[in-house]
Z-matrix of the N, CA and C atoms (Angstrom, degrees):
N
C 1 1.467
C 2 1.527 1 110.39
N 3 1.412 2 109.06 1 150.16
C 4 1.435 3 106.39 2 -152.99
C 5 2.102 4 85.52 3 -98.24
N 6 1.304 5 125.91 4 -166.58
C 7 1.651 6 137.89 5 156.75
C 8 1.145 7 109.40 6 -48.51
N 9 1.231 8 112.95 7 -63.40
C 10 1.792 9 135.14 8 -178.73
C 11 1.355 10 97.44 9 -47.51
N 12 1.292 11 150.93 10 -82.96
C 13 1.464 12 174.61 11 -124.93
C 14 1.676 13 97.07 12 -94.82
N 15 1.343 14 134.68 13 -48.37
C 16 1.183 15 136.90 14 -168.64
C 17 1.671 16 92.46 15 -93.58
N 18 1.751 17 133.41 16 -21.26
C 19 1.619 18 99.89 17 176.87
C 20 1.768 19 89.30 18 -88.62
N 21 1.055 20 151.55 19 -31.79
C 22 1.117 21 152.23 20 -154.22
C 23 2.002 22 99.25 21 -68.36
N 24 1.309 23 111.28 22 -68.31
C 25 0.983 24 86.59 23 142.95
C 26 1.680 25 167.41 24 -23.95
N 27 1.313 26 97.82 25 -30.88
C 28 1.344 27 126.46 26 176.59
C 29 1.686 28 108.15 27 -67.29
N 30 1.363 29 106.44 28 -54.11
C 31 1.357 30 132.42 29 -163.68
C 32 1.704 31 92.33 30 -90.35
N 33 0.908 32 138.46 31 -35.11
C 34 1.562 33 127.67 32 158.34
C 35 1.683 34 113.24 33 -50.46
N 36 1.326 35 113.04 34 -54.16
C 37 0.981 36 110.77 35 176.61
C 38 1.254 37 129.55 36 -67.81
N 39 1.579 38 123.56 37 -58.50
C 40 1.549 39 111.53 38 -179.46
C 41 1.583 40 129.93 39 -86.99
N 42 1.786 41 96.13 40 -21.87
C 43 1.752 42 102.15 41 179.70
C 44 1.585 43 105.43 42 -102.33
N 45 1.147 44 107.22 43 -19.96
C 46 1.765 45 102.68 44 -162.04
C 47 1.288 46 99.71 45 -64.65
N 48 1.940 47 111.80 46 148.51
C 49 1.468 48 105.34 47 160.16
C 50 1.507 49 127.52 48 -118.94
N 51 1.412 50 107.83 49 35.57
C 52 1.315 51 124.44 50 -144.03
C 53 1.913 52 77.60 51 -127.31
N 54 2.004 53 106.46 52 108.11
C 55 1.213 54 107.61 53 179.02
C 56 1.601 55 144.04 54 -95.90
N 57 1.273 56 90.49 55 19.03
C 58 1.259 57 123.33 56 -179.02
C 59 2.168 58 98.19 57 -79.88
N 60 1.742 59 80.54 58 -64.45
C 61 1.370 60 78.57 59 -176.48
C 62 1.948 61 130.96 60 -65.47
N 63 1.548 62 78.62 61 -17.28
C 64 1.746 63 95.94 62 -174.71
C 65 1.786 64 100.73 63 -58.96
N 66 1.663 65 106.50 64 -47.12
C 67 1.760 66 120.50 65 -173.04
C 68 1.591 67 98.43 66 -58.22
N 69 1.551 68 128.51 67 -59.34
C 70 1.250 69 129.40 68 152.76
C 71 1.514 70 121.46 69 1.78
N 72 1.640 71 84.44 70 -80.85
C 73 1.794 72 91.82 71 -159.12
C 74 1.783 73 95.97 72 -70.10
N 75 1.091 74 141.39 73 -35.76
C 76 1.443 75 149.86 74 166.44
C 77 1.953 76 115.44 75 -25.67
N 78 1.346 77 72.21 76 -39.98
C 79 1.696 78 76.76 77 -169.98
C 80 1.598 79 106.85 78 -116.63
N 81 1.340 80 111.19 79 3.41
C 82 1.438 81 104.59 80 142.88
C 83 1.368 82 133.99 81 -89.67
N 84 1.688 83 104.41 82 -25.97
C 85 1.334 84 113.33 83 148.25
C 86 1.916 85 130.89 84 -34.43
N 87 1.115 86 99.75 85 -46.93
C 88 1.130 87 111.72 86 179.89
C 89 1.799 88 122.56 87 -82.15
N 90 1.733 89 109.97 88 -27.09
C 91 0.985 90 114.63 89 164.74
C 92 2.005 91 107.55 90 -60.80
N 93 1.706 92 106.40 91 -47.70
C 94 1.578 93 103.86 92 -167.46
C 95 1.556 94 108.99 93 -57.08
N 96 1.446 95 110.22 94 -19.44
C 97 1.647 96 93.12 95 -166.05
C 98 1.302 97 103.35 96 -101.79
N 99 1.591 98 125.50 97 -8.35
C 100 1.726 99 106.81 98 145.53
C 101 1.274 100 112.69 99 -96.28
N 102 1.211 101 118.62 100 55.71
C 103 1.319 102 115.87 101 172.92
C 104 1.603 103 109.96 102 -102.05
N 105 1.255 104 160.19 103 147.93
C 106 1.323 105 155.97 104 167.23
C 107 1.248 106 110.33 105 -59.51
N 108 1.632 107 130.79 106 -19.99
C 109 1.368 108 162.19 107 173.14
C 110 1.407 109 100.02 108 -73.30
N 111 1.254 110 145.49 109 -10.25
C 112 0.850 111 135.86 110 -176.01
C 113 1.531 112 142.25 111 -61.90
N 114 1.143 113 92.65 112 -44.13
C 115 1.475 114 111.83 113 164.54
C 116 1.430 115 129.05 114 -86.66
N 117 1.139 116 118.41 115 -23.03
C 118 1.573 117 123.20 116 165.64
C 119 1.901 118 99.20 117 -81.79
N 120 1.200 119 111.73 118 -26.45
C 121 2.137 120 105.39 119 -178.47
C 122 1.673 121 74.20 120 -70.13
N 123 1.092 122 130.19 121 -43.84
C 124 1.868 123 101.90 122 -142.96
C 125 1.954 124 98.08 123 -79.35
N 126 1.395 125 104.56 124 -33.42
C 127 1.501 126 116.76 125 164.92
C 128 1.651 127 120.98 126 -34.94
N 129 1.666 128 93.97 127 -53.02
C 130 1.529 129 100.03 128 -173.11
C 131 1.632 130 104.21 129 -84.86
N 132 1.312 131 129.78 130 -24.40
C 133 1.608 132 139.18 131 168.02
C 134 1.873 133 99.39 132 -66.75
N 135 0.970 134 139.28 133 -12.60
C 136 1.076 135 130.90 134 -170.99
C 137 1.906 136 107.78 135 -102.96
N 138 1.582 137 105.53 136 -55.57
C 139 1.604 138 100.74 137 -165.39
C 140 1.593 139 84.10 138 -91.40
N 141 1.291 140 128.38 139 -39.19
C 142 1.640 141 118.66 140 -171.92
C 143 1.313 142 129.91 141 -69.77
N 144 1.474 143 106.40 142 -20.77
C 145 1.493 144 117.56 143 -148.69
C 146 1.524 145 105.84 144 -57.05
N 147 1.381 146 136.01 145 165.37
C 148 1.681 147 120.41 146 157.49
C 149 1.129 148 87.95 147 -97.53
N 150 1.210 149 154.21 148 -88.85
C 151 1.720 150 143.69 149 -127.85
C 152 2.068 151 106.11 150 -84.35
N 153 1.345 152 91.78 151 172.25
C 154 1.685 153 100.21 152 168.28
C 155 1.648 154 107.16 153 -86.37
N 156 1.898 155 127.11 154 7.04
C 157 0.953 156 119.27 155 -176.90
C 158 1.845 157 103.11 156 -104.86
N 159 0.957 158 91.45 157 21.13
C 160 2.029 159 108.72 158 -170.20
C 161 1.266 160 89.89 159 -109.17
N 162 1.529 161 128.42 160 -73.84
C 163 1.312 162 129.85 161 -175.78
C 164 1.967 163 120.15 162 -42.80
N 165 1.477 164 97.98 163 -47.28
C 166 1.155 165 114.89 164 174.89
C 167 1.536 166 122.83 165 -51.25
N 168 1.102 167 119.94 166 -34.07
C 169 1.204 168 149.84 167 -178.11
C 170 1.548 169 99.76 168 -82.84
N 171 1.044 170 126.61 169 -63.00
C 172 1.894 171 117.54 170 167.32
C 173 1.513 172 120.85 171 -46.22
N 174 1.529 173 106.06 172 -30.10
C 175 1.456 174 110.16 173 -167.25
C 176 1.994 175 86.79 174 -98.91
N 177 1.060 176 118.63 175 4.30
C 178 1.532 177 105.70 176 170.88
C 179 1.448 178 120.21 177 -89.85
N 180 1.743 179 102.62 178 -44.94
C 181 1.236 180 123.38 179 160.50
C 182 1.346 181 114.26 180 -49.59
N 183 1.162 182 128.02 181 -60.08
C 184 1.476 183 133.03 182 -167.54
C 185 1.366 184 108.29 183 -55.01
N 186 1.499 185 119.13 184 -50.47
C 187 1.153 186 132.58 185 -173.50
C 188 2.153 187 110.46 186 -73.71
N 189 1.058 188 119.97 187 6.97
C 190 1.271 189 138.55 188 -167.93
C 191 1.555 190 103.15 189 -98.07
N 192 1.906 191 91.70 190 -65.66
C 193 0.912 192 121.92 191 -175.20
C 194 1.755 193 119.01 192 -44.70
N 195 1.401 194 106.09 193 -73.43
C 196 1.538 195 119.90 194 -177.58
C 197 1.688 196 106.54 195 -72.33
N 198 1.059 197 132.36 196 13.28
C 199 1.359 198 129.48 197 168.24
C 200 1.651 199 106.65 198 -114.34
N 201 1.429 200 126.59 199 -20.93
C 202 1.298 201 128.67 200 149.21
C 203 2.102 202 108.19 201 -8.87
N 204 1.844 203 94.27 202 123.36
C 205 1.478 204 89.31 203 179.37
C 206 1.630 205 116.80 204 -54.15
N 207 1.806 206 106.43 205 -32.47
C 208 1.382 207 105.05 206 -162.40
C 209 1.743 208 81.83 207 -102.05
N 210 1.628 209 109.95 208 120.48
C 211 1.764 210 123.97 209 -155.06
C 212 1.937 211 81.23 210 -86.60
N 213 1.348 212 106.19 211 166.75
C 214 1.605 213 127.53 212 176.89
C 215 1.408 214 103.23 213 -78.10
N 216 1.227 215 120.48 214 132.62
C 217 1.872 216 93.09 215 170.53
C 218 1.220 217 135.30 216 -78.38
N 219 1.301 218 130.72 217 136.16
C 220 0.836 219 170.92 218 -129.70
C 221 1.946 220 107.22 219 -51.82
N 222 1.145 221 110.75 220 -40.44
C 223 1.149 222 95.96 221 149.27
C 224 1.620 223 160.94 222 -54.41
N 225 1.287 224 72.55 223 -37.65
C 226 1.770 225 117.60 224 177.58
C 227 1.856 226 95.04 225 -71.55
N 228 1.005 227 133.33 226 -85.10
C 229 1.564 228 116.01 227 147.26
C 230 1.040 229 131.24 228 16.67
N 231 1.473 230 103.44 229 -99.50
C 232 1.767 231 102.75 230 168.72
C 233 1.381 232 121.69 231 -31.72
N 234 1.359 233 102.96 232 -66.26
C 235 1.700 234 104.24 233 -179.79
C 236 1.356 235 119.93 234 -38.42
N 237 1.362 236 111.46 235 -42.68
C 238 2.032 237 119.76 236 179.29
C 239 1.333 238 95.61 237 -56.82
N 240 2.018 239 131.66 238 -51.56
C 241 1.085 240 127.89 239 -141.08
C 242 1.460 241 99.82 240 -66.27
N 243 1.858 242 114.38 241 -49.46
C 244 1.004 243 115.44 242 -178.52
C 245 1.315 244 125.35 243 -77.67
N 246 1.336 245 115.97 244 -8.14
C 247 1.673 246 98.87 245 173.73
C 248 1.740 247 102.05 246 -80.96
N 249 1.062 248 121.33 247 -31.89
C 250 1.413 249 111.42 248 -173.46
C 251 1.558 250 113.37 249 -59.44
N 252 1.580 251 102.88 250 -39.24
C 253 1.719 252 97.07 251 178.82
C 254 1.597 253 123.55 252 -86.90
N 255 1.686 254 114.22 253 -3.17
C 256 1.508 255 124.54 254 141.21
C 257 1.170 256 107.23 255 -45.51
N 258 1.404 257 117.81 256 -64.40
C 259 1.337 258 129.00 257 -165.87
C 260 1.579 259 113.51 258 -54.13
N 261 0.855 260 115.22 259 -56.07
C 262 1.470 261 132.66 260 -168.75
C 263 1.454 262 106.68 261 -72.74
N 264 1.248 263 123.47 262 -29.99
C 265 1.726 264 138.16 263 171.79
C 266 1.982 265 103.24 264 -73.50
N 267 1.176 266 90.84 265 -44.79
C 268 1.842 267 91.20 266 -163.45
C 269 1.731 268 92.51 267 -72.18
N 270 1.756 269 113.72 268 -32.97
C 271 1.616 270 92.56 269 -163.86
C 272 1.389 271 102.07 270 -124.49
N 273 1.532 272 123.19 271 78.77
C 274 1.835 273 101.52 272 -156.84
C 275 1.743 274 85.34 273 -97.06
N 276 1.414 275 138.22 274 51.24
C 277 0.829 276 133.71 275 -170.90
C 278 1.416 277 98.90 276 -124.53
N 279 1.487 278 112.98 277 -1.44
C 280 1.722 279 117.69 278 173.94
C 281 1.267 280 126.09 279 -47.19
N 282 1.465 281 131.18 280 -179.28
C 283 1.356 282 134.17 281 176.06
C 284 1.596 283 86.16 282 -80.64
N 285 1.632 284 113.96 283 144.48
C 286 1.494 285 138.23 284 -177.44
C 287 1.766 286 91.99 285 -68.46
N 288 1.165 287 97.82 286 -39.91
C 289 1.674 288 74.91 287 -174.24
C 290 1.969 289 115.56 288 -84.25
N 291 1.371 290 90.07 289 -11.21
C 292 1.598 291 97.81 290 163.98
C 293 1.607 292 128.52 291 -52.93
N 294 1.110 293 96.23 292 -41.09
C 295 1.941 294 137.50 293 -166.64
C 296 1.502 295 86.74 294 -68.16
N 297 1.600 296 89.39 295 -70.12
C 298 2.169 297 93.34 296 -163.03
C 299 1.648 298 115.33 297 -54.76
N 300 1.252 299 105.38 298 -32.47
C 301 1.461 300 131.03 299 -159.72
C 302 1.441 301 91.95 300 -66.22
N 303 1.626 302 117.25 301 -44.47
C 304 1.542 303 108.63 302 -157.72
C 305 1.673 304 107.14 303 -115.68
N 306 1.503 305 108.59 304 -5.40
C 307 1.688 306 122.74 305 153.34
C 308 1.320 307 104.29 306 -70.33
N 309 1.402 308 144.65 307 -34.76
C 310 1.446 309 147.26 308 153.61
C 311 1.575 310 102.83 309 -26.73
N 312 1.079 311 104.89 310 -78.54
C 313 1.746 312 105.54 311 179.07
C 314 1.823 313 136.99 312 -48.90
N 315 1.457 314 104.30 313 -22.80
C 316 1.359 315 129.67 314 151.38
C 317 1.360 316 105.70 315 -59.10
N 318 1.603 317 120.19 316 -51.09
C 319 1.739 318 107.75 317 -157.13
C 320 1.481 319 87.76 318 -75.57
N 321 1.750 320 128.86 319 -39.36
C 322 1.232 321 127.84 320 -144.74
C 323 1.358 322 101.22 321 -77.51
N 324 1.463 323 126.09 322 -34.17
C 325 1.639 324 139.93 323 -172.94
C 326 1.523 325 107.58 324 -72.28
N 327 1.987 326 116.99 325 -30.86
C 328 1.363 327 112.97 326 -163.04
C 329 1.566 328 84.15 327 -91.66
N 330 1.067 329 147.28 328 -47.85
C 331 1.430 330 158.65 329 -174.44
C 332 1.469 331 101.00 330 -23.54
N 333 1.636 332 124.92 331 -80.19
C 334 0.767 333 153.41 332 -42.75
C 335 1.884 334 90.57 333 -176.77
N 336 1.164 335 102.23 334 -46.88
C 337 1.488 336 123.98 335 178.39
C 338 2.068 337 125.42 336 -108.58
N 339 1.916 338 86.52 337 -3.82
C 340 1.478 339 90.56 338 -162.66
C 341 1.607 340 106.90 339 -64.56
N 342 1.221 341 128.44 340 -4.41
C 343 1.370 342 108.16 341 -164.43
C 344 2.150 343 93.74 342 -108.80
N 345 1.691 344 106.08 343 -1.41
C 346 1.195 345 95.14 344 173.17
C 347 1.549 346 130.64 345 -75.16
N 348 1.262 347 101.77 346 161.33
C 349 1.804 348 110.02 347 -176.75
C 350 1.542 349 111.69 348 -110.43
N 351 1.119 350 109.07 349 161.00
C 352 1.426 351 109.81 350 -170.96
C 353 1.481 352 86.84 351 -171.99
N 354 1.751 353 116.99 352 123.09
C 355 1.330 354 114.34 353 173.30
C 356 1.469 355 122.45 354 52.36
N 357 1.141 356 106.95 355 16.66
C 358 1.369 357 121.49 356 170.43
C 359 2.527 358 105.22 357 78.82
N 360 1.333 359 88.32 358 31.28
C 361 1.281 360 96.90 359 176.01
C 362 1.691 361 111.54 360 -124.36
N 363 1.608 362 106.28 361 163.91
C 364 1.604 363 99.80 362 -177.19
C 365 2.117 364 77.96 363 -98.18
N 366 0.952 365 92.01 364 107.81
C 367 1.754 366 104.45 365 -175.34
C 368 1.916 367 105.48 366 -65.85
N 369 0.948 368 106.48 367 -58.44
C 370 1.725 369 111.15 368 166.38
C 371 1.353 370 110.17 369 -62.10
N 372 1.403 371 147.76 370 -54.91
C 373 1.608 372 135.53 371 150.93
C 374 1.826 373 109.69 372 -3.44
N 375 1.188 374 120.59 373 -31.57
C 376 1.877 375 116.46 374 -156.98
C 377 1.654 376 88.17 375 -79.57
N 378 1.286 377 135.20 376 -9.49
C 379 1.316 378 119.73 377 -155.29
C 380 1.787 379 107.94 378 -63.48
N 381 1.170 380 96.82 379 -20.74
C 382 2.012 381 114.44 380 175.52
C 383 1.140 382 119.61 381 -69.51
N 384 1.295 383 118.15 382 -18.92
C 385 1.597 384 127.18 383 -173.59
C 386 1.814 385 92.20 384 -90.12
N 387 1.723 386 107.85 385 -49.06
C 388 1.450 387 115.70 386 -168.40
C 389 1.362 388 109.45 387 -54.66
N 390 1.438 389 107.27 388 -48.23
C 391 1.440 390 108.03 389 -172.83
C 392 1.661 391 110.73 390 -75.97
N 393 1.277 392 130.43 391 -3.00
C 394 1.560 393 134.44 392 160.66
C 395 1.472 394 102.27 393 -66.55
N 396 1.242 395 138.76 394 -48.11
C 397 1.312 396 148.62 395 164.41
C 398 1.370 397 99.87 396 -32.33
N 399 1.285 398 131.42 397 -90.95
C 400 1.480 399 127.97 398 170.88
C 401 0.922 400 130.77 399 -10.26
N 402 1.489 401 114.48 400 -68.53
C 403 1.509 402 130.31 401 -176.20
C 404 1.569 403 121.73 402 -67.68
N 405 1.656 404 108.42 403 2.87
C 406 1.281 405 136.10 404 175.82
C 407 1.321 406 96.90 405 -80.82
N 408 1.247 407 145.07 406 -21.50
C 409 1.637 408 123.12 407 -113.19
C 410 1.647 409 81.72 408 -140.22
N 411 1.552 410 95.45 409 -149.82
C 412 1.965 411 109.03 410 -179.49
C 413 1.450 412 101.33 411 -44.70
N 414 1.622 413 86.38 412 -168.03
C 415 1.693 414 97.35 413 140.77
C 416 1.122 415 124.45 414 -98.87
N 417 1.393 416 125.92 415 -4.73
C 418 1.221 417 116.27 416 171.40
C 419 1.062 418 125.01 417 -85.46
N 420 1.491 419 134.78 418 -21.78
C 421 1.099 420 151.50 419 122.99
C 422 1.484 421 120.58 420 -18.23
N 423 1.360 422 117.12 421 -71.82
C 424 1.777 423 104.15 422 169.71
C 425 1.396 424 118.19 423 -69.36
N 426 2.320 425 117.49 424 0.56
C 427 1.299 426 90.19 425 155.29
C 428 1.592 427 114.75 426 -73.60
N 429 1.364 428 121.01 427 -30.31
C 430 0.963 429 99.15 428 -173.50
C 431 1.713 430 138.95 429 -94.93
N 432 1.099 431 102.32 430 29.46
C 433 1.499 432 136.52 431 -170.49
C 434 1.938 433 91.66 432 -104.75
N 435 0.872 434 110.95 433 -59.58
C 436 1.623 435 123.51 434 162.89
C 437 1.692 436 98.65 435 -33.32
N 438 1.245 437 111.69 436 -104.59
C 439 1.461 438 124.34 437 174.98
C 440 1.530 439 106.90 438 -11.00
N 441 1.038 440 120.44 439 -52.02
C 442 1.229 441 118.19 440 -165.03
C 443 1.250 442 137.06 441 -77.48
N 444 2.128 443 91.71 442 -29.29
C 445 1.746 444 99.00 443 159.35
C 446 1.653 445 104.24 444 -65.41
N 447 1.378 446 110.46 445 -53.56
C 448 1.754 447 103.01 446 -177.88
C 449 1.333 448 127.05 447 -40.77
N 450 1.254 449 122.47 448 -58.17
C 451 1.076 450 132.66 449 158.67
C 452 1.779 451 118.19 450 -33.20
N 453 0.943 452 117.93 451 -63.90
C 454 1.683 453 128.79 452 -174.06
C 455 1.874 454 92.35 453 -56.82
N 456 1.510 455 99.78 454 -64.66
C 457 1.674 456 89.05 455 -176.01
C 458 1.242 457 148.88 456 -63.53
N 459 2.146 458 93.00 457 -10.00
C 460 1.285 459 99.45 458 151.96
C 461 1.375 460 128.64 459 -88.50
N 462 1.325 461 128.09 460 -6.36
C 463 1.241 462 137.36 461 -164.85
C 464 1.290 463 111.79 462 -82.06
N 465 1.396 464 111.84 463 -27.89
C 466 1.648 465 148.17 464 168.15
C 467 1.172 466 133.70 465 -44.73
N 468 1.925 467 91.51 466 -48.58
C 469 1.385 468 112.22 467 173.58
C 470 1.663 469 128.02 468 -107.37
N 471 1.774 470 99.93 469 -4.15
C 472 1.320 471 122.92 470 165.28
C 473 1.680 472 109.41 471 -59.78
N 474 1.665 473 100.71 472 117.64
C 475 1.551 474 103.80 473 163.53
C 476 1.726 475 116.61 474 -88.48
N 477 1.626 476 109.07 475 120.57
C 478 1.496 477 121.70 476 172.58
C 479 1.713 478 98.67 477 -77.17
N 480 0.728 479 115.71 478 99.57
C 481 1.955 480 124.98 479 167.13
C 482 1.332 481 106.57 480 -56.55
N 483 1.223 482 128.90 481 -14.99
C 484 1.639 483 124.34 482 -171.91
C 485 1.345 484 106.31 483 -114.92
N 486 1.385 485 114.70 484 12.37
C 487 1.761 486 114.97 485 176.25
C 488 1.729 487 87.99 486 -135.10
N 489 1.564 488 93.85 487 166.75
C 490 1.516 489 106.22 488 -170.57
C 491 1.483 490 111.55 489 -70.17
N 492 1.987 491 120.95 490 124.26
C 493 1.355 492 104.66 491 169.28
C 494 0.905 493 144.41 492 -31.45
N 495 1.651 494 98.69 493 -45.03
C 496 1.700 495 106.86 494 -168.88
C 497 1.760 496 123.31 495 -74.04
N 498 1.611 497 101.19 496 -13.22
C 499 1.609 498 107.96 497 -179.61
C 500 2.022 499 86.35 498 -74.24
N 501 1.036 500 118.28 499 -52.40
C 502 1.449 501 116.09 500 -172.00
C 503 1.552 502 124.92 501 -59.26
N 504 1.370 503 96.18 502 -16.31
C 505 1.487 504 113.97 503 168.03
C 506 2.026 505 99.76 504 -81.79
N 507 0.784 506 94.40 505 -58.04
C 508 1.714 507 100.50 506 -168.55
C 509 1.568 508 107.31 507 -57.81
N 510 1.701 509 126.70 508 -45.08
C 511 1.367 510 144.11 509 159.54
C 512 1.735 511 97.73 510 -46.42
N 513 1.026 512 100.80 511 -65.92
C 514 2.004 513 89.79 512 -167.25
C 515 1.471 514 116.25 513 -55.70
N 516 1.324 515 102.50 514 -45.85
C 517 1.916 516 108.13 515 179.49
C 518 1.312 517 118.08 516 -43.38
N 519 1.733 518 96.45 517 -55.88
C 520 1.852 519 111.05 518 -173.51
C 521 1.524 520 96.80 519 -58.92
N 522 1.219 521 132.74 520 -49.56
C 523 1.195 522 136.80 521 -157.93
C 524 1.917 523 109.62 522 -64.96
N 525 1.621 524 98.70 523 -48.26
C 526 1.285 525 112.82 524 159.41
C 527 1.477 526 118.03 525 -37.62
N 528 1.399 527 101.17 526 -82.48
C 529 1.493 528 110.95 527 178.64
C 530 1.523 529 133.33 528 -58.10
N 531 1.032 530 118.97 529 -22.16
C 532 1.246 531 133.14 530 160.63
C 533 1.726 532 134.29 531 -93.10
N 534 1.059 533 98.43 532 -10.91
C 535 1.772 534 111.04 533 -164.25
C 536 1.345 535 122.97 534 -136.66
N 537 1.223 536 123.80 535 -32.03
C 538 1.058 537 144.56 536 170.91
C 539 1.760 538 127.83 537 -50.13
N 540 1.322 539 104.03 538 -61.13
C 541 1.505 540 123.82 539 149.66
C 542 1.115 541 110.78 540 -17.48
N 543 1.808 542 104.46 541 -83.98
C 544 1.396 543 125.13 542 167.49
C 545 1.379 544 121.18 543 -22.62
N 546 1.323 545 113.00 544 -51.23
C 547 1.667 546 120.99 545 177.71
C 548 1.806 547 102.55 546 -57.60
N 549 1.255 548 90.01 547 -80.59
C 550 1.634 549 75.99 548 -179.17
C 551 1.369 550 142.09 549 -50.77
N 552 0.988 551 105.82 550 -32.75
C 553 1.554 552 106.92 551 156.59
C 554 1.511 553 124.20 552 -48.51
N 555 1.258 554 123.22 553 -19.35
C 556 1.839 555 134.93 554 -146.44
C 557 1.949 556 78.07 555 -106.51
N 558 1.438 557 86.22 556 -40.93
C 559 2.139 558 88.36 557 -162.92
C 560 1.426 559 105.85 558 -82.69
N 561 1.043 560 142.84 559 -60.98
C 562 1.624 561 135.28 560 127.62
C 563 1.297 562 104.49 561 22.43
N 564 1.757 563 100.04 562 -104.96
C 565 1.735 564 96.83 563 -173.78
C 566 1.461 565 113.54 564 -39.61
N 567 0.815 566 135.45 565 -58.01
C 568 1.478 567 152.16 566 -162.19
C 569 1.589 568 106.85 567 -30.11
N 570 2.099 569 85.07 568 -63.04
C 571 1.488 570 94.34 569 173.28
C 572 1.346 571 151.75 570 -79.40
N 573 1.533 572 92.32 571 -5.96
C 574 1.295 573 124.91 572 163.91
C 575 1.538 574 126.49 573 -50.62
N 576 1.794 575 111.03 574 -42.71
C 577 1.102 576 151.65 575 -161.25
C 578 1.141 577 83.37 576 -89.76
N 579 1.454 578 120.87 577 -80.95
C 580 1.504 579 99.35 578 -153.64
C 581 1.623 580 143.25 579 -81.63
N 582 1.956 581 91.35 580 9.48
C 583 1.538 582 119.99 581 179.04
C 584 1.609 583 103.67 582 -80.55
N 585 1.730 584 113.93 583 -29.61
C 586 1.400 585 139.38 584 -167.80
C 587 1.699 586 106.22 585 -70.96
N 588 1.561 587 110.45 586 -25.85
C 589 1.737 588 116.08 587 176.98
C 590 1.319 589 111.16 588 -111.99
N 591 1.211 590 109.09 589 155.78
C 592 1.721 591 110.35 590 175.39
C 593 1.374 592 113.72 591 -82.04
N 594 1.098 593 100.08 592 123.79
C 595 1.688 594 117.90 593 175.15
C 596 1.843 595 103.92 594 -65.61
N 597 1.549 596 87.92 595 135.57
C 598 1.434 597 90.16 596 166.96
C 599 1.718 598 112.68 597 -116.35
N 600 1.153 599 115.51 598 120.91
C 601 1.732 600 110.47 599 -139.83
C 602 1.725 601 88.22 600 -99.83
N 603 1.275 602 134.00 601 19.39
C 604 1.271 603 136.39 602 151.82
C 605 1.595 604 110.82 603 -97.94
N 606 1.289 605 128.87 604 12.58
C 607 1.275 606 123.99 605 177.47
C 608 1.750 607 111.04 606 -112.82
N 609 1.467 608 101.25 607 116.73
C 610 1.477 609 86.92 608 -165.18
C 611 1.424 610 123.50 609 -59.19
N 612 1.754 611 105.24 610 -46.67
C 613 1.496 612 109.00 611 156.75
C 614 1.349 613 117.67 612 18.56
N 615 2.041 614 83.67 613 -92.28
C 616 1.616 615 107.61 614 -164.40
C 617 1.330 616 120.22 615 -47.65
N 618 1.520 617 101.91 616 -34.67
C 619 1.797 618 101.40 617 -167.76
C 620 1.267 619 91.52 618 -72.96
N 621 1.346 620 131.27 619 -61.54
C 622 2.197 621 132.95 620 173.88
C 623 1.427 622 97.06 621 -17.95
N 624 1.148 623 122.69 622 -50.02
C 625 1.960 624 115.52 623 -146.99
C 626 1.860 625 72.29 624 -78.27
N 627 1.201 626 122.28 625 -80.51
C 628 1.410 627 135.07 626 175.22
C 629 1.410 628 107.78 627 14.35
């Protein structure tokens, strides 16, 4: 599928009301994300796209994609995790539901991967260090450093019915016991900080971080 063909699509899917075409674009959807093309369409939907319904559409795929029973390996992973939070750092000026849509795929990748090793590290575990990075930065940036603890801690406590309870039992605890802390502490400071400056209550920002 060419740029042209993947936003058209786009617009079948989230604005169109014509349901013929909606069943269409559905099941081409589903052709792109077993497609081997997959990840370079969501590449070119991401830096090329014109609308936030192009982007949206990468972070649907993506999110399809890496929750697949048979998982990507593991490298291949990482690489998605971090281009999305490049991504999400270089443009935090996206549509909010762009942001959530593709912080979804962070919670779903750290979830999902937490008990993996790499170099003798839990390699998806770092997402706590990443999101300290954020909360360094704008405010739009610690919104989305925000989003991302929420997101992760609900993703945490989300039951997948089509994967085994007990791994989701064993994933939530570690995550609990190990990470959790961490969270609050990050949201704490955070809020500490931003009770510590004067709000300017015409800045939308501020009221978001708020």
């Amino acid at each position: 599928m060419s740029l042209a063909e993947l936003e058209v699509l786009c617009t079948h899917l989230y604005v169109g009301t014509d349901l013929t075409e909606r069943i269409e674009a559905e099941k081409a959807l589903l052709e792109l994300i077993d497609s081997p093309e997959c990840l370079s369409k969501c590449q070119l939907l991401l830096e090329q796209g014109t609308t936030s319904y192009a982007q949206l559409l990468a972070a649907t795929c993506l999110s399809k994609l890496v929750t697949r029973i048979n998982p990507l390996p593991i490298e291949q992973r990482i690489d998605i995790r971090n281009y999305i939070l490049n991504y999400v750092a270089s443009q935090p000026k996206l549509a909010p539901f762009v942001i959530q849509a593709l912080i979804q795929v962070i919670a779903k990748l750290t979830k999902l991967g937490w008990f993996e090793v790499q170099k003798d590290e839990f390699v998806f575990r770092e997402i706590i260090a990443d999101v300290k990075k954020f909360l360094q930065g704008t405010v739009e940036h610690c919104i989305i450093g925000v989003i991302i603890l929420c997101e992760l801690t609900q993703e945490m406590n989300l039951v997948d019915y089509s994967r085994p309870s007990a791994k989701h039992r064993k994933i939530a605890t570690s995550f609990r016991d190990t990470s959790l802390k961490d969270i609050l502490v990050l949201a704490c400071s955070l809020l500490k900080q931003v009770l510590a400056k004067p709000l300017n209550l015409q800045d939308q920002d501020q009221q978001s971080l708020v």
